[in-house]
C-alpha positions, -999 to +999 in steps of 0.1 A: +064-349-738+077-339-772+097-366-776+060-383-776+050-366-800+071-382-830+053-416-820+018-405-831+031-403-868+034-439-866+004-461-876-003-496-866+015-515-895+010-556-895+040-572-918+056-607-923+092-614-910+119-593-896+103-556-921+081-554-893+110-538-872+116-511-897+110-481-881+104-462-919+067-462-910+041-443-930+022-416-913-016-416-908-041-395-894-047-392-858-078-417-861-068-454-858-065-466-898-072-500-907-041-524-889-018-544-913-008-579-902+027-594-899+041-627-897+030-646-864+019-681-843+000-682-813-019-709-800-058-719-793-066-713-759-090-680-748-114-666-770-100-628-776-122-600-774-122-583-807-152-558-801-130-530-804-120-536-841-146-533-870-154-555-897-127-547-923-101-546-892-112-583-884-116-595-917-077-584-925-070-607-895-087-632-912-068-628-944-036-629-927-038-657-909-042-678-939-005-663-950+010-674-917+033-700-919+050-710-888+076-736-903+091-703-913+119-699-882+125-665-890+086-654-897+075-669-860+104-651-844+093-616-859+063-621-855+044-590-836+079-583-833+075-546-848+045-538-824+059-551-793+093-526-802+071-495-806+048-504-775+082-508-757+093-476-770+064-458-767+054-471-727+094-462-723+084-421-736+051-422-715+071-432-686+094-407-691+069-378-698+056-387-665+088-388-645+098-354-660+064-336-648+068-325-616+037-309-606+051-305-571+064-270-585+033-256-596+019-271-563+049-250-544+036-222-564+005-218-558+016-224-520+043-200-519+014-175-540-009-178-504+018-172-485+025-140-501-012-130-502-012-140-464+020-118-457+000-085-465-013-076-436-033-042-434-038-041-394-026-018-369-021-032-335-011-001-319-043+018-303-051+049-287-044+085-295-009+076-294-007+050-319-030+074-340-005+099-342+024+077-348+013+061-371-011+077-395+012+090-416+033+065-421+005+035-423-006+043-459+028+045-472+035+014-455+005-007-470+017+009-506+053-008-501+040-041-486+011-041-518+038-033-544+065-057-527+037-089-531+022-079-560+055-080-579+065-113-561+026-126-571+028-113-608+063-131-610+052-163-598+016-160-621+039-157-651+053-193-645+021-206-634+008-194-671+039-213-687+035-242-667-002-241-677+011-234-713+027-267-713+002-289-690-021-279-719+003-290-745+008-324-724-027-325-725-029-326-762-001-350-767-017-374-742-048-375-765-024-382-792-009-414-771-041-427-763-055-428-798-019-443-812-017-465-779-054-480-791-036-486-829-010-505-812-036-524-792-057-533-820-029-539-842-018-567-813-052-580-807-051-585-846-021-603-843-036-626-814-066-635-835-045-642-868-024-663-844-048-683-828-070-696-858-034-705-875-024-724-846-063-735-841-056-748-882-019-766-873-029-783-839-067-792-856-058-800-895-021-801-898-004-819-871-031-844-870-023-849-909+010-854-903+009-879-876-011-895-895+007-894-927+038-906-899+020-937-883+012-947-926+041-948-935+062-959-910+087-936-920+112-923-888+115-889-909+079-884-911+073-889-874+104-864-869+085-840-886+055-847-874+077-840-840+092-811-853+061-793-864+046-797-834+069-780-814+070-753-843+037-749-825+044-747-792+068-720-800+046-703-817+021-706-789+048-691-766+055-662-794+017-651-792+019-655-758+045-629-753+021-601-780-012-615-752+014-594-724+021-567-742-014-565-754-024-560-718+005-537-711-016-517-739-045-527-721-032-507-688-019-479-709-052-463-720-067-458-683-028-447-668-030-419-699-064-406-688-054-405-656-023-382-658-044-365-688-070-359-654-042-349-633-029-320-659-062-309-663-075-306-626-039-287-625-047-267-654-086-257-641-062-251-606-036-225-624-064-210-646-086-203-609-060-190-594-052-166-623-087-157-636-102-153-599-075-155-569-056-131-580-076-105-593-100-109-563-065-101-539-057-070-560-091-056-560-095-063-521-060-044-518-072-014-536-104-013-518-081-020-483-060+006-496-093+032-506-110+021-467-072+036-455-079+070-470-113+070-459-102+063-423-074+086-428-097+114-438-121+103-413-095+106-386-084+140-401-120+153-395-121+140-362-093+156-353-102+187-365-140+187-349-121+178-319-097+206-321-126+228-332-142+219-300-118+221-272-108+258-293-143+267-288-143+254-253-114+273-241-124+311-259-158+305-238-145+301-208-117+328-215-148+350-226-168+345-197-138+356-176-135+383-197-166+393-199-173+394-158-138+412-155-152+437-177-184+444-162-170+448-129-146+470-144-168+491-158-197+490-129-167+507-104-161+543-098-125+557-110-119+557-075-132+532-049-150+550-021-127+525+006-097+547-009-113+577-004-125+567+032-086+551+034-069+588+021-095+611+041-086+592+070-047+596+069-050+633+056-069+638+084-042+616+113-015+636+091-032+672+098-037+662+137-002+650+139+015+681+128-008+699+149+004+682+176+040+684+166+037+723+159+021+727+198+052+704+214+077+731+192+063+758+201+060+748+244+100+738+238+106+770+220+090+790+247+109+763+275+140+772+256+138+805+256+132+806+293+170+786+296+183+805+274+177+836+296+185+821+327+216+808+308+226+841+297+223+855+332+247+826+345+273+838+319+270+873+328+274+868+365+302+845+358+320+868+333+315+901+363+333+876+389+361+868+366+366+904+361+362+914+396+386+891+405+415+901+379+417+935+398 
């Protein structure tokens, strides 16, 4: 809206003839001054509010209509001629400002900002010892790279949502500008209007009628073409205030259509700054508390862990103990050797001795059996040996 701007250093300016065009306006302060008057006709017809201009303001409109003369060709077509270019000009820039703004951006924004804040996601679906294990180590890191991911996509977007709101403000400043200048313009119209009407109130009530009168006196063909003349001098006159009574309303419209894009940038505005001063802020605090709850269950987990490994430790050296402990005993309770072993060894020295006994006893009835044979076998030989030699004689 900048180019807006350079219309509030106009004022309302009220001239006679074609100067009213001119765009070599004086500048004023923002507050409507006191309207000028320029060269106009407008007829008689609906009684124009004027409770918007003061005393002075109505009073100049007074004055000026006294200086209107609408035989003046040149005059009637200017007339309002100025105000009706700079309302044109000026409804032409406030259109434009508004076509430019495209608030569906910052809405997009602001959308794409949840999304973002809804894309961090802190749960763990996997359960059990399992997932525990898996993923413990790795969970924190993970929420560290999905916090700093979004919060760099989040601080990028906040810094055009602060220079969009940099310039809605701006906008919002500039509109206040267009509606004070846009109520000059209408009062400088509705000046116009009334300076209009009691001129054409004067020509249709005093002058004409004069005229025609003057005409039907003297009989005269030029006086009656005058009388002619002027009053169609009127009626286009009436038609030229006419044209100022629509762009007076155009004016009329402009005020409320301001305020309401003025409402819209704001509610935008108190939207942006909500979302910076308490959306935001709120999401990273919750993250660093999200992030502070992991450590605590991380800790948490570590100490279960631990108690539980402490436990089954303890578990395991008491039963080993008690084992221990009974193995010893008995250990220690029996003799260095068991009584069953001496029983067992007494018992096989004892088969041993009987058994060599016995064999001993079976040697010595075969040594004594043998030595019988061997006699008897030693006599055989003999005998034989005496027969062999008896016989070699």
């Amino acid at each position: 809206m900048s180019d807006i701007t350079q219309l509030k250093e106009e004022v309302p300016v009220l001239t006679f003839g074609e100067e009213n065009v001119a765009s070599d306006l004086p500048s004023v302060a923002p507050a409507p001054a006191a309207p000028t008057l320029t060269m106009g006709n407008e007829t008689p017809t609906a009684t124009v509010d004027d409770s918007m201009l003061s005393d002075e303001e109505k009073r100049q409109a007074e004055e000026f209509a006294k200086k209107i003369d609408i035989t003046d060709s040149n005059a009637v077509m200017n007339y309002g001629a100025g105000t009706q270019k700079k309302m044109s000009e000026f409804s032409e820039k406030t259109l434009s400002g508004v076509r430019t703004k495209d608030m569906g951006e910052v809405g997009d924004m602001i959308s794409g900002l949840i999304n973002q804040l809804k894309d961090f996601d802190v749960d763990d679906n996997e359960k059990g010892l399992k997932g525990l294990f898996k993923k413990s180590r790795n969970k924190l890191e993970t929420i560290k790279t999905q916090y700093s991911k979004v919060e760099t996509n989040v601080n990028t977007i906040s810094g055009e949502l602060e220079k969009h709101q940099v310039t809605l403000m701006k906008d919002i400043d500039t509109l206040d500008k267009m509606y004070d200048l846009n109520l000059v313009y209408f009062k400088e119209l509705t000046m116009y209007i009334i300076a209009g009407k009691k001129k054409l109130q004067e020509a249709r009530t005093v002058e004409l009628p004069a005229m025609e009168e003057k005409a039907r006196q003297s009989g005269l063909a030029e006086d009656a073409q005058a009388a002619k003349d002027y009053a169609a001098l009127i009626d286009r006159f009436e038609k030229k205030i006419y044209d100022i009574e629509l762009t007076r309303t155009i004016a009329l419209q402009m005020g409320p259509q301001i305020r309401m894009v003025q409402s819209s940038d704001t509610m935008m505005v108190e939207k942006i700054q909500t979302t910076l001063v308490n959306t935001i802020p709120l999401w990273k605090n919750q993250m660093v508390i999200a992030i502070g709850v992991e450590h605590a269950s991380q800790a948490a987990r570590a100490q279960r862990e631990v108690s539980d490994m402490t436990n089954e430790l303890l578990k395991k050296n008491a039963d080993k103990l008690k084992v221990a402990t009974i193995e010893t005993a008995k250990e220690s309770e029996r003799g260095i050797v068991d009584i069953e072993t001496l029983k067992h060894t007494n018992e096989q020295l004892i088969s041993t001795l009987d058994e060599v006994l016995n064999i001993q006893k079976e040697g010595k009835e075969k040594r004594a059996q043998a030595e019988v044979e061997l006699t008897q076998i030693e006599g055989q030989l003999k005998e034989k040996l005496l027969e062999v030699a008896s016989n070699a004689k």
